[in-house]
C-alpha positions, -999 to +999 in steps of 0.1 A: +187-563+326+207-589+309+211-624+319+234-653+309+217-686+319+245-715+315+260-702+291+300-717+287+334-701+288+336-675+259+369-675+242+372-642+242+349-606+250+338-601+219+322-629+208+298-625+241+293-587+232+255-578+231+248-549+207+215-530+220+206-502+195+179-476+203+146-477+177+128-450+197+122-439+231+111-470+252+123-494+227+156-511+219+163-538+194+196-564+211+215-585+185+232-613+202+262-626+180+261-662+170+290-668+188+269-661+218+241-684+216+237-698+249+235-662+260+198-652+270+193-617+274+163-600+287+154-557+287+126-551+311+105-523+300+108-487+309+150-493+301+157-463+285+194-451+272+204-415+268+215-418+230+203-407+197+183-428+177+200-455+157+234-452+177+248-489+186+257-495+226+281-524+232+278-539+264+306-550+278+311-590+288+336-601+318+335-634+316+346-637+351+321-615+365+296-632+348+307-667+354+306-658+390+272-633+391+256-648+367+249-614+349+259-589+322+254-556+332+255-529+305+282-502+311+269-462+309+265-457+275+286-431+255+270-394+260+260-384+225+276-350+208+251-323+199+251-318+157+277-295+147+245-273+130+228-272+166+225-252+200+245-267+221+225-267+248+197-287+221+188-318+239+191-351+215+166-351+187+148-384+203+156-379+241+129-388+264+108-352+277+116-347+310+086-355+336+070-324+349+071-330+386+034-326+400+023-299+415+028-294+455+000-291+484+003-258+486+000-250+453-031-272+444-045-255+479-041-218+456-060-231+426-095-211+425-126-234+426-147-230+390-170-208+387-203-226+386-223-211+353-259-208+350-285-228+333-280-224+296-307-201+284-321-198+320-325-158+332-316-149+364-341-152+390-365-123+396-377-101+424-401-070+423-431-063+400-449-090+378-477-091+356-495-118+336-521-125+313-543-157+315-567-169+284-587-201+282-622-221+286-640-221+316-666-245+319-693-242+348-698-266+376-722-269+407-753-252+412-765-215+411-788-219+438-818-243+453-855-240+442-886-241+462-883-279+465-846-281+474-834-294+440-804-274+428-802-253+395-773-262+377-752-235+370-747-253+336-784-247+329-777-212+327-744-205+317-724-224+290-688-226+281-675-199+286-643-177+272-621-167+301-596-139+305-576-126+335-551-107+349-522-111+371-507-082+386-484-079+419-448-085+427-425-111+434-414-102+472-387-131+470-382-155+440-402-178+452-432-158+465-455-139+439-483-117+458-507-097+443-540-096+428-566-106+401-586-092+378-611-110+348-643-121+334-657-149+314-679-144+284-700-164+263-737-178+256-762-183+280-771-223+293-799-245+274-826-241+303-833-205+289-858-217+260-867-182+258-832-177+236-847-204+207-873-178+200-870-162+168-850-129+170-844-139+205-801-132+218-790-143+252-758-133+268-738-148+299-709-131+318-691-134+350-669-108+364-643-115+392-618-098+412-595-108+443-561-116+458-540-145+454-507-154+462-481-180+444-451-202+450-427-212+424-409-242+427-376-235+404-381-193+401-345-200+384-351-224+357-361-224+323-392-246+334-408-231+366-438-254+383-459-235+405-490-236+429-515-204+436-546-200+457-570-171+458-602-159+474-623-129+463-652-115+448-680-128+420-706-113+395-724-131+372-750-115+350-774-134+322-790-109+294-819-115+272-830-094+243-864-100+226-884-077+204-861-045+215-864-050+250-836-065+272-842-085+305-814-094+332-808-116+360-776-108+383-761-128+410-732-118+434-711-137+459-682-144+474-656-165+457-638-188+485-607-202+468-589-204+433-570-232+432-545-225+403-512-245+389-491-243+357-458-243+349-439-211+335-415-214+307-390-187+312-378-179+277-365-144+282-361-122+314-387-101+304-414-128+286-427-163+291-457-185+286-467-217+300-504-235+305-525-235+335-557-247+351-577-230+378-605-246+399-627-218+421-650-223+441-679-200+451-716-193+465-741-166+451-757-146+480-780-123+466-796-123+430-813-089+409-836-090+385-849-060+361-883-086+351-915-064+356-923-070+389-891-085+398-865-066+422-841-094+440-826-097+476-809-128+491-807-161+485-824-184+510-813-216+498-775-212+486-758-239+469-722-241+459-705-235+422-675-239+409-652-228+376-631-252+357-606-230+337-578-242+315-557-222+292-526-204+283-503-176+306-485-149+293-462-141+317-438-101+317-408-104+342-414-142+349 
């Protein structure tokens, strides 16, 4: 828009004449003759003239329309010829692209929703049959039983650290859900109350053999990183061996094992393999102990006492 603010009579059209020229596509440059002084002019953005670059517009001045509007409107500019070299249908070489009109309701109602991808490096889920392998330290808690005075043996006594191994085997009925069952043992040297291993010559032994089912719930059975919880109950044998001078003495004890509490966290590398760390905490009570001593034999315990197992270690998980 162009505006004459007090400006006085022209002596003729052309001094007033405003030349606008085009520089690119949302600018013009306006040369206001000096004949024309007291003539402001102003060009709002977004004015945009349908000519080629560097072509000269003259707007034309009528005095009396201006005198009585108070503005100089610019007359349609000239349309530009195509280049004698060109397609005629070309459009100018600088003319503003034409807006691409949005796209209606109905057709943004068509569009298809993305597809939502996986976790990168995440397998799928998995359902059906599992197994894993379970390696650590288990160190022994509680005691093996009360003497005649009611003062409990430690099971640390008699059994030291111990190296553990088990087995997972079973399926996965839904992701989430692993059932099945266990299998392992813990091997190792016998506790520091059994001064008959210090004797020259003298080899003790300790082992504990377990079996029983267990069930497990995974937290993210989709992820990379799976959390989960387990518990178990089943069965226990734990055996001590001495050998002396050729001959070989024993001491058995048997008894339920009331619960596994087990946790870890799986990491999910392939759909076939992964490996994560775990602890398990059982608890347990001998019933009955056998001996092979010379005039030994065994039968229940009368004074039972609880025990536990403190296992920590590695899982080697097939199918995870």
């Amino acid at each position: 828009m162009v505006s004459r603010v007090g400006a006085p009579e022209p002596r003729d059209d052309r001094a007033h004449c405003i030349e606008i020229e085009t520089v690119h596509a949302e600018t013009v440059r306006i040369a206001v003759p000096s004949a024309a002084e007291s003539v402001y002019a102003e060009v709002m953005f977004g004015l945009r003239f349908l000519v080629p670059t560097a072509t000269t517009v003259l707007v034309t001045c009528s005095a009396g329309s201006a005198a009585a509007q108070g503005t100089m409107t610019p007359t349609e500019p000239p349309t530009a010829q195509p280049p004698a070299t060109g397609t005629p249908n070309e459009p100018p070489p600088d003319a503003p692209p034409a807006a691409t009109a949005p796209p209606t309701s109905s057709q943004v109602a068509t569009l298809e929703a993305p597809v939502q991808e996986e976790q990168p490096g995440a397998p799928k889920a998995h359902t059906g049959f599992q197994i894993a392998a379970r390696v650590g330290v288990a160190l022994p808690m509680g005691n093996l039983a009360n003497d005649a005075a009611g003062r409990g043996v430690n099971q640390s006594d008699l059994f030291g650290a111990q190296f553990a191994a088990i087995t997972d085997i079973g399926a996965k009925i839904i992701p989430q859900l692993f059932l099945g069952a266990y299998l392992g043992g813990n091997f190792g040297a016998a506790g520091s109350r059994l001064t008959v291993c210090d004797a020259p010559g003298a080899s003790c032994s300790a082992f504990t053999y377990r079996i029983g089912a267990q069930l497990q719930y995974h937290i993210i059975p989709d992820g990379k990183v799976n959390p989960w919880i387990g518990y178990g109950v089943g069965y226990e044998v734990s055996r001590i061996a001495t050998t002396l001078g050729g001959q070989t003495r024993s001491a058995t004890a048997v008894g339920p094992e009331y619960g596994h509490l087990m946790a870890g966290v799986d990491f999910r590398l392939t759909k076939i393999f992964g490996i994560g760390p775990f602890v398990d905490f059982s608890f347990g009570q001998y019933s009955h102990l056998t001996t092979d001593e010379p005039g030994g034999g065994g039968g229940e315990i009368n004074d039972k006492s609880m025990h536990q197992w403190l296992t920590l270690g590695v899982k080697f998980i097939f199918f995870p």
